[in-house]
C-alpha positions as CSV (number, residue, x, y, z in Angstrom):
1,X,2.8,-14.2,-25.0
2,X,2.8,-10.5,-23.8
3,X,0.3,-8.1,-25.8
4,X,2.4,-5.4,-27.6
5,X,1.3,-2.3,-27.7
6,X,2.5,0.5,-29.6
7,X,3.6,4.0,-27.9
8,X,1.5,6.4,-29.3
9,X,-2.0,5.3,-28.4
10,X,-4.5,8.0,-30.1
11,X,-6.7,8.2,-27.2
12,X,-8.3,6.9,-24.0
13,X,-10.6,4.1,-26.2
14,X,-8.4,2.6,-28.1
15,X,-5.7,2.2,-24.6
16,X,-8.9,0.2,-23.4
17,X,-9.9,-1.7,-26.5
18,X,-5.8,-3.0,-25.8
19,X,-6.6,-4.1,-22.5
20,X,-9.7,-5.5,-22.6
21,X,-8.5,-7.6,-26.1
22,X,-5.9,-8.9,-24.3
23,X,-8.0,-9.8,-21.2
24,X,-10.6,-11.8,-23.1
25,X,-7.4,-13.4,-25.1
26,X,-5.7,-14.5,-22.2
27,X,-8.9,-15.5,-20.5
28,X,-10.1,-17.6,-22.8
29,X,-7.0,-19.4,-23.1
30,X,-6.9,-20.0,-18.8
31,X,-6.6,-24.4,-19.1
32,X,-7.9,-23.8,-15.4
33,X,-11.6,-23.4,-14.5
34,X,-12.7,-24.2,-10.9
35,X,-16.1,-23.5,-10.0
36,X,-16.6,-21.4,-6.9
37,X,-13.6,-19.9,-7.0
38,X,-13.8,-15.7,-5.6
39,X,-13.0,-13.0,-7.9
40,X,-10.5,-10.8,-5.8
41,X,-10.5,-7.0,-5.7
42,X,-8.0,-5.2,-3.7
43,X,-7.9,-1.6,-3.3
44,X,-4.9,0.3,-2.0
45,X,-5.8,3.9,-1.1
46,X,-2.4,5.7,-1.2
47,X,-1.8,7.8,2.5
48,X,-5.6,7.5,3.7
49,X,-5.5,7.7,7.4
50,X,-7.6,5.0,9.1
51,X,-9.4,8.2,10.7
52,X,-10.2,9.2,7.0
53,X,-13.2,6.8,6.6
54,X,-16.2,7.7,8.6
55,X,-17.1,4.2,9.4
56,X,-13.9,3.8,11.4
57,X,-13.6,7.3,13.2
58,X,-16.8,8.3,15.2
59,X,-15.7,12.0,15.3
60,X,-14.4,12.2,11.4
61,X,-15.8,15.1,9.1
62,X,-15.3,12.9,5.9
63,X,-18.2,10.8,4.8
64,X,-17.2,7.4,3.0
65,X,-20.5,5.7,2.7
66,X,-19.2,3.2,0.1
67,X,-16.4,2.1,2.4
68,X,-19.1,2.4,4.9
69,X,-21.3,0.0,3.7
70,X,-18.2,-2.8,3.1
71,X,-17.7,-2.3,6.4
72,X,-21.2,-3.2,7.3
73,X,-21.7,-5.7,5.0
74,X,-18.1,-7.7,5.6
75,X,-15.2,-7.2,8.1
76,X,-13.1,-4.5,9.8
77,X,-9.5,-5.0,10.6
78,X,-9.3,-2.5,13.2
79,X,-6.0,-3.7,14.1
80,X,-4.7,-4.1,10.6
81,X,-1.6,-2.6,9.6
82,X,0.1,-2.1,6.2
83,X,4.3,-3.0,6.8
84,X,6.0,0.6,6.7
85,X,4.9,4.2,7.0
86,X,5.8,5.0,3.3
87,X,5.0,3.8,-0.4
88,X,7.3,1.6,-1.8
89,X,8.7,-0.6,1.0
90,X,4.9,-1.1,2.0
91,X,3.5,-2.2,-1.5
92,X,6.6,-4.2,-1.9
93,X,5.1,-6.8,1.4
94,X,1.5,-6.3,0.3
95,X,2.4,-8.3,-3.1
96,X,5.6,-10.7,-1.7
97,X,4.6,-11.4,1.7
98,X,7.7,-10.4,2.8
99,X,8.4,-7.6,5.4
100,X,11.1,-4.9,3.1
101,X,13.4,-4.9,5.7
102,X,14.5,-7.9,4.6
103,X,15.0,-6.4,0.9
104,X,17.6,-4.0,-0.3
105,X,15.1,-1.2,-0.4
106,X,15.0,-1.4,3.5
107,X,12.7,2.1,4.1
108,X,13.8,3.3,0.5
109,X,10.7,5.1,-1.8
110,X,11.1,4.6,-5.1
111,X,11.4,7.4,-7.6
112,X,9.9,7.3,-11.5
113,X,13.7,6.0,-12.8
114,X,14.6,3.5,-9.5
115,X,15.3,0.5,-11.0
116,X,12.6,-2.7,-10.3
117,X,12.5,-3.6,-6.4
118,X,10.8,-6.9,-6.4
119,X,13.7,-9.3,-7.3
120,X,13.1,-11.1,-10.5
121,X,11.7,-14.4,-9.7
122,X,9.6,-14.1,-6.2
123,X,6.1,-14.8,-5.6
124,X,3.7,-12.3,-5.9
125,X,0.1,-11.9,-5.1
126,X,-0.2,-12.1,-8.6
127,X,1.7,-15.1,-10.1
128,X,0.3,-17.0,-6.8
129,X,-3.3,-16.4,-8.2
130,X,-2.1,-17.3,-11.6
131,X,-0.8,-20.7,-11.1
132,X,-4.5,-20.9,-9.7
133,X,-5.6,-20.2,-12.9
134,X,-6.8,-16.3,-12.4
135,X,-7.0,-13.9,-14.9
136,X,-4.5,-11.0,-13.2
137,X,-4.7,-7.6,-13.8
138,X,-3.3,-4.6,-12.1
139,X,-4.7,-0.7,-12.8
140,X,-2.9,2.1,-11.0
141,X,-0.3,3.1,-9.2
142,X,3.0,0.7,-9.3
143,X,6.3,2.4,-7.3
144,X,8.0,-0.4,-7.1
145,X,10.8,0.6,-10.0
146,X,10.8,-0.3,-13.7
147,X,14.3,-1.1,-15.6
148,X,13.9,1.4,-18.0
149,X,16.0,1.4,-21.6
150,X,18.7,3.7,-21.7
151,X,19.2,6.6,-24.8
152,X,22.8,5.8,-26.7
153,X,25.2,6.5,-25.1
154,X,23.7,7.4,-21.9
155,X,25.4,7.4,-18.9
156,X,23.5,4.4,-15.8
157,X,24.9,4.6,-12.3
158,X,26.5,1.5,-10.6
159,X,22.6,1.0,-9.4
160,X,21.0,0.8,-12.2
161,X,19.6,4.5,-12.2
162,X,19.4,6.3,-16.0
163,X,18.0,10.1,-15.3
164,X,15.3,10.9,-16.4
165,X,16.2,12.9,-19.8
166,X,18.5,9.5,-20.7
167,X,15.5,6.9,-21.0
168,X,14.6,5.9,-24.3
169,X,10.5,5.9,-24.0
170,X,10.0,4.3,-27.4
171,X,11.5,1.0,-25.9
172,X,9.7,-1.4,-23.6
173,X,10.7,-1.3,-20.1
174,X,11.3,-4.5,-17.5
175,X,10.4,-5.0,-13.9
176,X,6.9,-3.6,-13.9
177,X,3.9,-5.5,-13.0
178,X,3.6,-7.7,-16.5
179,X,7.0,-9.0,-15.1
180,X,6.2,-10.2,-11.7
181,X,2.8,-12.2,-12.6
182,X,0.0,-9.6,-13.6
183,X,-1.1,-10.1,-17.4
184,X,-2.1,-6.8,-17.8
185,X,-1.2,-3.1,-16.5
186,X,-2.5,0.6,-17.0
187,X,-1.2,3.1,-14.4
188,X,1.6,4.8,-13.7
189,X,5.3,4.5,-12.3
190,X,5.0,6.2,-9.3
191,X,3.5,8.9,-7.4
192,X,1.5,11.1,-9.1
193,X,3.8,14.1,-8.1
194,X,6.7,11.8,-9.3
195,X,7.9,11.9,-13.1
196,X,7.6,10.8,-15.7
197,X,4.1,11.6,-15.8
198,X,2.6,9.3,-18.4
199,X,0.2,6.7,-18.6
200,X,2.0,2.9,-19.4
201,X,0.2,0.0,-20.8
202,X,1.9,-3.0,-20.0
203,X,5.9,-2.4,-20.5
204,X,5.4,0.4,-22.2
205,X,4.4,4.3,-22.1
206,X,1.0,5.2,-23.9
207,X,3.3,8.3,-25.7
208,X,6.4,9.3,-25.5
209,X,7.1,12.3,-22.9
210,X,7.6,15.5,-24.9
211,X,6.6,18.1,-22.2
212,X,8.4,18.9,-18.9
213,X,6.5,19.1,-15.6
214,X,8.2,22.2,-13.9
215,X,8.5,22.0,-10.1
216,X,6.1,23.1,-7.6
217,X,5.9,23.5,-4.1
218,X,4.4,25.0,-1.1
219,X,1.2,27.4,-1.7
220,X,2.1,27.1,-6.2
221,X,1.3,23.8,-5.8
222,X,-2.0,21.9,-6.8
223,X,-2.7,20.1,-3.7
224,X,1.0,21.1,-2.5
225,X,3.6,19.5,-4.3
226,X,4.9,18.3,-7.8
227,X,8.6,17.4,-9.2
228,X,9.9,18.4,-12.1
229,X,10.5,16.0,-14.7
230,X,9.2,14.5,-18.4
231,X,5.3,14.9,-18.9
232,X,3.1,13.4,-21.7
233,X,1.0,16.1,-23.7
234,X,-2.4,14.6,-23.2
235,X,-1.2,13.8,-19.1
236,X,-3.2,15.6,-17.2
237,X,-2.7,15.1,-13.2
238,X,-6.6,15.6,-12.2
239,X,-7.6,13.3,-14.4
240,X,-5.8,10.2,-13.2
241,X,-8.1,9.1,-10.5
242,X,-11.2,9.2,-12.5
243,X,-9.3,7.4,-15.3
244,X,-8.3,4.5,-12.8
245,X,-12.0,4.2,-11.6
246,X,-13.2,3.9,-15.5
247,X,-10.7,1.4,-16.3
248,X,-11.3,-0.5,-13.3
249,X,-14.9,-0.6,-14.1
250,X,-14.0,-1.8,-17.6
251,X,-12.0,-4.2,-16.5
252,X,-14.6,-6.4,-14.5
253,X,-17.0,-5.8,-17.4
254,X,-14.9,-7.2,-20.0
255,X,-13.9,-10.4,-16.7
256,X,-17.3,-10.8,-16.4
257,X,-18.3,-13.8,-18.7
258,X,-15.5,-15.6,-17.8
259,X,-15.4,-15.0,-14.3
260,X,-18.8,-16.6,-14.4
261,X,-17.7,-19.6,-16.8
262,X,-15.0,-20.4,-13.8
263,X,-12.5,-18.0,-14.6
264,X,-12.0,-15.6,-11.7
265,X,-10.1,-12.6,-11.9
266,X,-7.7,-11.1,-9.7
267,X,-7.5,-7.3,-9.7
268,X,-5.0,-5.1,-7.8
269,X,-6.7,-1.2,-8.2
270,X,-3.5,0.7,-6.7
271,X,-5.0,4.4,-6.3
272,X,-3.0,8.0,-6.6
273,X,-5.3,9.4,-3.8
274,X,-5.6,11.2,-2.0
275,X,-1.8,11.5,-1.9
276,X,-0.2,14.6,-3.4
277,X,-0.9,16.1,-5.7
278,X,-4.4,16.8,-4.2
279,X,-6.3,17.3,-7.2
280,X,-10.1,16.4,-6.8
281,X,-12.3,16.4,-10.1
282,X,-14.6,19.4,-10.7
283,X,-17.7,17.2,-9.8
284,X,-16.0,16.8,-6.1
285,X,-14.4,19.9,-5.3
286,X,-16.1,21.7,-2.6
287,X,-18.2,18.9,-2.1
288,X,-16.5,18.2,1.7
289,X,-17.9,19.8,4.5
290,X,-15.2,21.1,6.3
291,X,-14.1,22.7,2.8
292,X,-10.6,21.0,2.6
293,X,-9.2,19.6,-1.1
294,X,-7.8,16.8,1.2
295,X,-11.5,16.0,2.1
296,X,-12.9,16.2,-1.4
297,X,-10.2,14.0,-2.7
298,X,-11.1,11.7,0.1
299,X,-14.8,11.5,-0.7
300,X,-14.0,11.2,-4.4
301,X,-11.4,8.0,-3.4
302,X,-14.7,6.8,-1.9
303,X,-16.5,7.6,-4.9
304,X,-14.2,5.1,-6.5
305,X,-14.7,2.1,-4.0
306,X,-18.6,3.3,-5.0
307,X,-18.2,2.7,-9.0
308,X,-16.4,-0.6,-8.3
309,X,-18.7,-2.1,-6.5
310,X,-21.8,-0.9,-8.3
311,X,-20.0,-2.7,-11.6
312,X,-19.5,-5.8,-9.8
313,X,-23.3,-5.7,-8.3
314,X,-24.4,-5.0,-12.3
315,X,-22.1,-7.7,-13.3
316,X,-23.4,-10.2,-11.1
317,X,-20.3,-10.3,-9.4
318,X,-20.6,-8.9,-6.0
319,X,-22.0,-12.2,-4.1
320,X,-18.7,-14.4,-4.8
321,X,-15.7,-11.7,-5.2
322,X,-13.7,-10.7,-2.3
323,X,-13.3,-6.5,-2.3
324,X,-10.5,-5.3,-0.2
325,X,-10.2,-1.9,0.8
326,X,-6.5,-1.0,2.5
327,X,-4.2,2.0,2.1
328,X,-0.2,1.8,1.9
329,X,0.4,4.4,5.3
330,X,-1.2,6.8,6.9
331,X,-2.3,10.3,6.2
332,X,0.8,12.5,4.7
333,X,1.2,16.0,6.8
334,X,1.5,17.7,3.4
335,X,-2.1,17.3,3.5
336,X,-3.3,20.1,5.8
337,X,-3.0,18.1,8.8
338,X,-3.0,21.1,11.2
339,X,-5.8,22.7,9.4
340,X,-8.1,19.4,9.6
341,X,-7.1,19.5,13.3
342,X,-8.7,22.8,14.2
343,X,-11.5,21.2,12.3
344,X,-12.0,18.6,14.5
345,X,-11.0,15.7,12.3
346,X,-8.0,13.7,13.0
347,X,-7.2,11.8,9.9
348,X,-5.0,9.0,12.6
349,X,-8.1,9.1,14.8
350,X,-7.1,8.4,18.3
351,X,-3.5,7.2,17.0
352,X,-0.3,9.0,17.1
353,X,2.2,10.0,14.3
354,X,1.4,9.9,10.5
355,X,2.9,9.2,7.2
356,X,7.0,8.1,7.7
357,X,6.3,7.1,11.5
358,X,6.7,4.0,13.5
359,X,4.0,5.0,15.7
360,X,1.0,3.8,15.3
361,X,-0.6,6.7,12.8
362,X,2.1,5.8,10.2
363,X,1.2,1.9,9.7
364,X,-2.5,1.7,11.4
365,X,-4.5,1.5,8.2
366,X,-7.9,1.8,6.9
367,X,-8.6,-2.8,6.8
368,X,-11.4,-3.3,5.2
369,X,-12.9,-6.9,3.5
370,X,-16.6,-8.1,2.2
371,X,-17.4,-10.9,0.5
372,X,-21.1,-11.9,0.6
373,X,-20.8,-15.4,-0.6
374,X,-18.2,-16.6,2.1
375,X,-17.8,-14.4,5.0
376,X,-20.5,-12.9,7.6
377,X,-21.8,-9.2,7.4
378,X,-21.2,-6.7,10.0
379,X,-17.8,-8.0,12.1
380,X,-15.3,-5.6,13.8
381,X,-11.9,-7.6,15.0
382,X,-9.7,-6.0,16.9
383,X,-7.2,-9.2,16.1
384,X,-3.5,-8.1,14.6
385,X,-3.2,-8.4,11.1
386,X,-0.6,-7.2,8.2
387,X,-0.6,-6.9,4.6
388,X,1.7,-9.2,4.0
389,X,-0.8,-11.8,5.4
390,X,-2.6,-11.4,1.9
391,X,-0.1,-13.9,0.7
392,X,-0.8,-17.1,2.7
393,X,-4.0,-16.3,2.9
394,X,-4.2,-16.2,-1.0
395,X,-2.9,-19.6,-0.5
396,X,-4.6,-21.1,1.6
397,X,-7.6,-20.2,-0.6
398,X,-6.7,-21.7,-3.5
399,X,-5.6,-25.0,-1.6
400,X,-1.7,-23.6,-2.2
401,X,1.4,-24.5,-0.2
402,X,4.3,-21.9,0.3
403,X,7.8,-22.8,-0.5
404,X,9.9,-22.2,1.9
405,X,11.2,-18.6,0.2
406,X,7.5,-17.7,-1.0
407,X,5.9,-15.1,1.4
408,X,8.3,-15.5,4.4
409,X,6.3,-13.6,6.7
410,X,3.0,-14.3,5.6
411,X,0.5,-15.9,7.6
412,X,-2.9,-16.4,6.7
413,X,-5.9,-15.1,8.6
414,X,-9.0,-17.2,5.7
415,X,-10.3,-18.9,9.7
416,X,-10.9,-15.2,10.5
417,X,-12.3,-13.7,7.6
418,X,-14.5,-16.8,7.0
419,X,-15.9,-16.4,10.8
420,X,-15.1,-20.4,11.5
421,X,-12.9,-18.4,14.3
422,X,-12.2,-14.9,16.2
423,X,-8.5,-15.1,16.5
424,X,-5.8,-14.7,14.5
425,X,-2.6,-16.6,14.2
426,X,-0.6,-13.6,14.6
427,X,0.7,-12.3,17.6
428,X,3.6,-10.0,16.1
429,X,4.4,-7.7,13.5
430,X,7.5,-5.9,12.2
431,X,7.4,-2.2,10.6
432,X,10.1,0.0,8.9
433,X,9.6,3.5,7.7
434,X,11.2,6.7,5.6
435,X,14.4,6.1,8.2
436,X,14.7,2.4,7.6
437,X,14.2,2.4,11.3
438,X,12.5,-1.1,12.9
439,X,9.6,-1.4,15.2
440,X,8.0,-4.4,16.6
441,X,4.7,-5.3,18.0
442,X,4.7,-8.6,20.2
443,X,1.3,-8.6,22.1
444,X,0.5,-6.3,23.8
445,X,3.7,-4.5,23.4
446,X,5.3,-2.4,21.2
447,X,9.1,-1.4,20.5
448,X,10.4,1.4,18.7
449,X,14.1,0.4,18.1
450,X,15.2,4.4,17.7
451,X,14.5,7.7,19.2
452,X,10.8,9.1,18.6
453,X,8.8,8.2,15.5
454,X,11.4,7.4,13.2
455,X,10.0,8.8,10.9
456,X,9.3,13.0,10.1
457,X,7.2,13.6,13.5
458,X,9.7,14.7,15.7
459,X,9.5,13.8,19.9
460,X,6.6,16.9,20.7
461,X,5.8,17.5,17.1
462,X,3.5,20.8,17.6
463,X,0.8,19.9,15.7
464,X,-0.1,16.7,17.3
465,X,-1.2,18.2,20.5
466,X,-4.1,19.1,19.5
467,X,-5.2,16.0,19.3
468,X,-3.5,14.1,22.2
469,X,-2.8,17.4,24.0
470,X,0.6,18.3,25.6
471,X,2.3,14.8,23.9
472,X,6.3,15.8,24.3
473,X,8.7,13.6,25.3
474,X,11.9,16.8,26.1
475,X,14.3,13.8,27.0
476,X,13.9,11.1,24.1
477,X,14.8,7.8,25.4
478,X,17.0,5.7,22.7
479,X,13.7,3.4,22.1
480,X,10.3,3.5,22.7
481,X,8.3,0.6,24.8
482,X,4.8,0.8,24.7
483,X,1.7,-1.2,26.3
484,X,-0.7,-0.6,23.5
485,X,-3.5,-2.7,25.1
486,X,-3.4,0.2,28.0
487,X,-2.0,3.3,26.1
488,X,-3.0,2.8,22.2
489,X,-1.8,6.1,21.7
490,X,1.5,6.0,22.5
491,X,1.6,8.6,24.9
492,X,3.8,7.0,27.8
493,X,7.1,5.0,26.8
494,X,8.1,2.6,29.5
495,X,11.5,1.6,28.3
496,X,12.7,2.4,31.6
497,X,10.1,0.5,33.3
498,X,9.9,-2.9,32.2
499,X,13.6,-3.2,31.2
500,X,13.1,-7.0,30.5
501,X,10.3,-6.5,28.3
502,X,12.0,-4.3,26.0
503,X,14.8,-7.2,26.4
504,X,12.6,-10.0,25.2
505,X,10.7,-8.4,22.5
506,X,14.6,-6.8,21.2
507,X,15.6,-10.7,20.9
508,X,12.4,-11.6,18.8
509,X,13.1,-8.8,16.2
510,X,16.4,-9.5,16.0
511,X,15.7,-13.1,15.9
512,X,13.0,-13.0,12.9
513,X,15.4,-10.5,11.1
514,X,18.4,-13.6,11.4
515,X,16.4,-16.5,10.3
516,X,15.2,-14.2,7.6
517,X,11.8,-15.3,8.3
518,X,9.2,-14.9,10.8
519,X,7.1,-17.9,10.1
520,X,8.3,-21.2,10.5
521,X,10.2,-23.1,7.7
522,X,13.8,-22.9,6.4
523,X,16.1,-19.8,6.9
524,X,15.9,-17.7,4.5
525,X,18.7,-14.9,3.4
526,X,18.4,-11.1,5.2
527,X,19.3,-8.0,5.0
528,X,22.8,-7.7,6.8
529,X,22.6,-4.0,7.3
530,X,19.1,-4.5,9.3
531,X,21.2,-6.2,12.2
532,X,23.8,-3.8,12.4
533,X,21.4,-1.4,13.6
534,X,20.0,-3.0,15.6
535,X,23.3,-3.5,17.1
536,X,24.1,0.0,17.3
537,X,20.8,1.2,18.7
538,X,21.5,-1.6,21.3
539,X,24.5,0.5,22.2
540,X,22.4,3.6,22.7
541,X,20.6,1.7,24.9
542,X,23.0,0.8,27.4
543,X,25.1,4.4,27.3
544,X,21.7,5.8,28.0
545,X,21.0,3.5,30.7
546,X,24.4,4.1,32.4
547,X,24.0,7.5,32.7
C-alpha cells in the first residue's frame, strides 16, 4: 500500500519524517533478506560533460575530488555512454534498458505537463531490484512525464497534455516513479527551469502552486534560463540541490539498519545540476577558480557525491554498496561554453559536439563505479558501455533472467566491473538526440545517419574551434562515418571513403531497429517512424553520391 501524503506539508521536516516512516514501514515488511546482497547508489548528474570531472580531463579547471577518489578507489568507463544527447529519451534507457528510439518519445524532452513516457507495465531498474527484495527509493529529478488530474471542465489534448493552469494539484498524479517500481519519491517533475516548480512526495505535490514563475532568459536569467509557469511559495530554485543531497543523506540513514539486517536498498539520486538554472549555494559561489557559476555548480554537484559517500562510510555502508556516478548528456552550451573555452577548460575534453549532438560530446559521459567489497580499486577501461546495460547487469546480480520484452537492449558488463575479465560484451551502441536523429557505433566505427551533429552544433560551429581548431565541414555529407579508434574526435568523416563500411554498419542499425531488439531473444515491437528515416536518409545518400 502507497503512503498518502497530504499536499500541504508545513515544512522541510515533516516532508522527511513522511519518507523515512514509509521507508522503515516498507522495509520492515521486505519477506526477502539475502545476506551479501550490495546496496546500490546511482547518481545521475544532469548535462555534466565528461571533461567536467578532473579525474577524467588532465587539462580541466574544475576540481571533483569526491568523484576523484571513486574513480581511484573503483572503475572508470571511459568509453561509457548515456543513450541520447538530451534528458528524457536518455533517463528513459537508463531505467528500461531499452534504447528510446524504440519508444514513442523517439528524441522528445519531456515538459512539466507531458504525460508519463515509460509505458505502464515495463521493467525498470527499480521493480527489477524489488522483486529482489530491495527497498527502492528515488530522490530528484524525474522527466519522464506524470498523468496529471485535470481541473473540471478542462480542456486535455488528443495526447494527453492538460496546460499547466488546468491541473488540479490537490489530486494525486500517475506515471511518476511510485508507479514504475520505486516505493518512495521526493524530487521534481522535470528540469529545474521547467514548471511547475514544486517539490512532490510520492504522487503528489508538497503544496499546491499559488505563485507564477515569470520567464527569463539571456543575461535576466539566474544561470541563463527559466520558463514561465506555476511556482510553490516556499520553492525556491537554489535551494534544490542542497535539498536533494540532505534527503539523500537521510535516506541511507534511515536504510541503514535494514540494509545491514539483509535488506539492501536501491537508490536512484537524479540531480538538477549543473543544468540550468545555474544556481550554486552561497557556500560555493565563487569558490571555482576560473570564476564561472557553471564551475561552482560543478564543484558543488561534487560536493554532493562527497556528502553521499561520507553517510554511507558513517553508516557502515560504503564496503558492500555499489555508488554510480553517470550524467544523462553532455555539457549544455547555455553554460558559458565559449567562455570556459578561452579558459582553457573543455567541458567534452578532447570530444566534439555537446548537449543535443550525435557526436561524441553529446552522449560520451562522466562513467564512474566503486564498490569496495566486490570490485578492484583503481581500473580505467576503455571497453564500450551504455546506460542501458544497468539493466542486465542489475540482473545478473541478483541471479535474474530477462523476459524476452524486459531490457531489450541491455547487456550486462557484472564480468567487467567485478575484474574476472577486461572485455565487454558489447561491441555496438545506438544513440538518438534533440532531432530524433540515429547514430551507431559498431567497433571501431561510427555512423551518423544525418547531416552534422544532429543535434544544435551546426557543421563548423564557431565555438568549437577552439578546441579542435579549424573543425568545418563547408560541404556536409548526408552522414557521417567515422574511425573513432584513429580520429576520437570526429574531425574527418570518411563516408566517401569506405563506402561499404558505412553500408554494413547502415544494415545493423536498421536491423536492431526491425527486430526491436539488439540482444538476442524474441522480436520485440518498434518504432515504425525510426525506419522511415532511415529510409529517407538512405535516399540522401545515394542523390549525394550521384552527383
Amino acid at each position: 500500500m502507497k503512503n498518502e501524503v497530504n499536499v500541504c506539508l508545513p515544512s522541510r521536516s515533516a516532508g522527511r519524517r513522511v519518507i523515512i516512516g514509509a521507508l522503515c514501514f516498507m522495509a520492515a515488511l521486505s519477506a526477502f533478506a539475502g545476506q551479501g546482497r550490495p546496496n546500490i547508489v546511482l547518481i545521475n548528474a544532469d548535462d555534466m560533460g565528461v571533461g567536467d570531472v578532473s579525474g577524467l580531463n588532465p587539462e580541466g579547471k574544475i576540481p571533483t575530488p569526491h568523484i576523484d577518489s571513486m574513480i581511484d578507489n573503483g572503475l572508470a568507463l571511459l568509453n561509457g555512454h548515456s543513450s541520447s544527447g538530451v534528458c528524457t529519451p536518455s533517463r528513459y534507457s537508463l531505467l528500461t534498458g531499452r534504447y528510446s528510439c524504440r519508444a514513442s518519445i523517439s528524441g522528445q524532452v519531456a515538459k512539466g505537463n507531458s504525460p508519463a513516457r515509460v509505458e505502464e507495465g515495463r521493467t525498470t531498474l527499480a521493480s527489477l531490484l524489488k522483486k529482489s527484495g530491495y527497498r527502492t527509493a528515488m530522490i530528484g529529478k524525474w522527466h519522464l512525464g506524470l498523468d496529471w488530474k485535470p481541473l473540471p471542465n478542462a480542456k486535455q489534448s488528443k495526447k494527453g497534455v492538460i496546460a499547466l493552469k488546468d491541473i488540479d494539484y490537490s489530486k494525486p498524479f500517475g506515471g511518476g516513479p511510485v508507479d514504475r517500481g520505486f516505493d518512495s519519491f521526493f524530487g521534481i517533475a522535470a528540469s529545474l527551469d521547467i514548471p511547475p516548480y514544486v517539490w512532490l512526495i510520492d504522487n503528489r505535490v508538497s503544496e499546491v502552486p499559488t505563485e507564477t514563475q515569470p520567464a527569463v532568459k539571456g543575461k535576466q536569467a539566474p544561470g541563463g534560463y527559466m520558463r514561465e509557469g506555476p511556482k510553490a511559495a516556499s520553492f525556491e530554485m537554489v535551494d534544490a540541490l542542497p535539498r536533494m543531497g540532505d534527503e539523500a543523506v537521510d535516506l541511507i540513514k534511515a536504510c541503514a539498519p535494514e540494509a545491514k539486517a539483509g535488506t539492501p536498498f536501491f537508490l536512484y539520486l537524479a540531480l538538477n545540476s549543473p543544468h540550468t538554472p545555474i544556481v550554486p549555494s552561497a557556500e560555493w559561489e565563487g569558490k571555482s577558480a576560473i570564476g564561472t557559476k557553471y564551475a561552482d555548480f560543478a564543484m558543488q554537484t561534487d560536493g554532493v557525491v562527497g556528502q553521499v559517500l561520507n553517510a554511507l562510510r558513517e553508516a557502515g555502508l560504503e564496503e558492500n554498496t555499489i555508488v554510480i556516478f553517470t550524467a544523462d548528456n553532455g555539457c549544455a552550451p547555455h553554460a558559458d561554453y565559449t567562455v570556459h573555452l578561452e579558459k582553457g577548460h573543455n567541458p567534452s575534453y578532447i570530444y566534439r559536439g555537446q548537449k543535443g549532438d550525435l557526436y561524441e560530446g553529446g552522449n560520451r559521459v562522466p562513467f564512474v563505479i566503486q564498490w569496495p567489497a566486490g570490485a578492484p580499486k583503481g581500473r580505467r577501461s576503455d571497453q564500450l558501455i551504455s546506460h542501458v546495460d544497468f539493466l542486465a547487469t542489475f540482473a545478473e546480480l541478483t541471479g535474474q533472467k530477462l523476459a524476452d520484452n524486459e531490457g531489450e537492449d541491455s547487456i550486462s558488463f557484472l564480468p567487467l566491473l567485478k575484474g574476472v575479465s577486461d572485455t565487454s560484451p558489447r561491441k555496438s551502441a545506438i544513440y538518438n538526440t534533440i532531432s530524433s536523429k540515429l547514430a551507431i557505433t559498431d567497433g571501431d566505427w561510427k555512423l551518423i545517419v544525418g547531416e552534422g551533429s544532429g543535434g544544435w552544433t551546426r557543421p563548423g560551429e564557431r565555438y568549437m574551434k577552439t578546441a579542435f581548431g579549424a573543425v568545418k565541414d563547408e560541404n556536409p555529407l548526408p552522414m557521417g562515418l567515422f574511425n573513432l579508434k584513429d580520429d576520437v574526435g570526429e574531425y574527418k568523416n570518411l563516408l566517401l571513403e569506405y563506402p561499404e563500411v558505412k553500408q554494413r554498419v547502415f544494415e545493423k542499425l536498421k536491423h536492431d531497429l526491425e527486430r526491436g531488439r539488439s540482444t538476442p531473444g524474441k522480436p520485440q515491437a518498434s518504432n515504425i517512424n525510426r525506419l522511415d528515416y532511415l529510409d529517407r536518409e538512405k535516399g540522401k545518400g545515394k542523390k549525394s553520391k550521384a552527383k
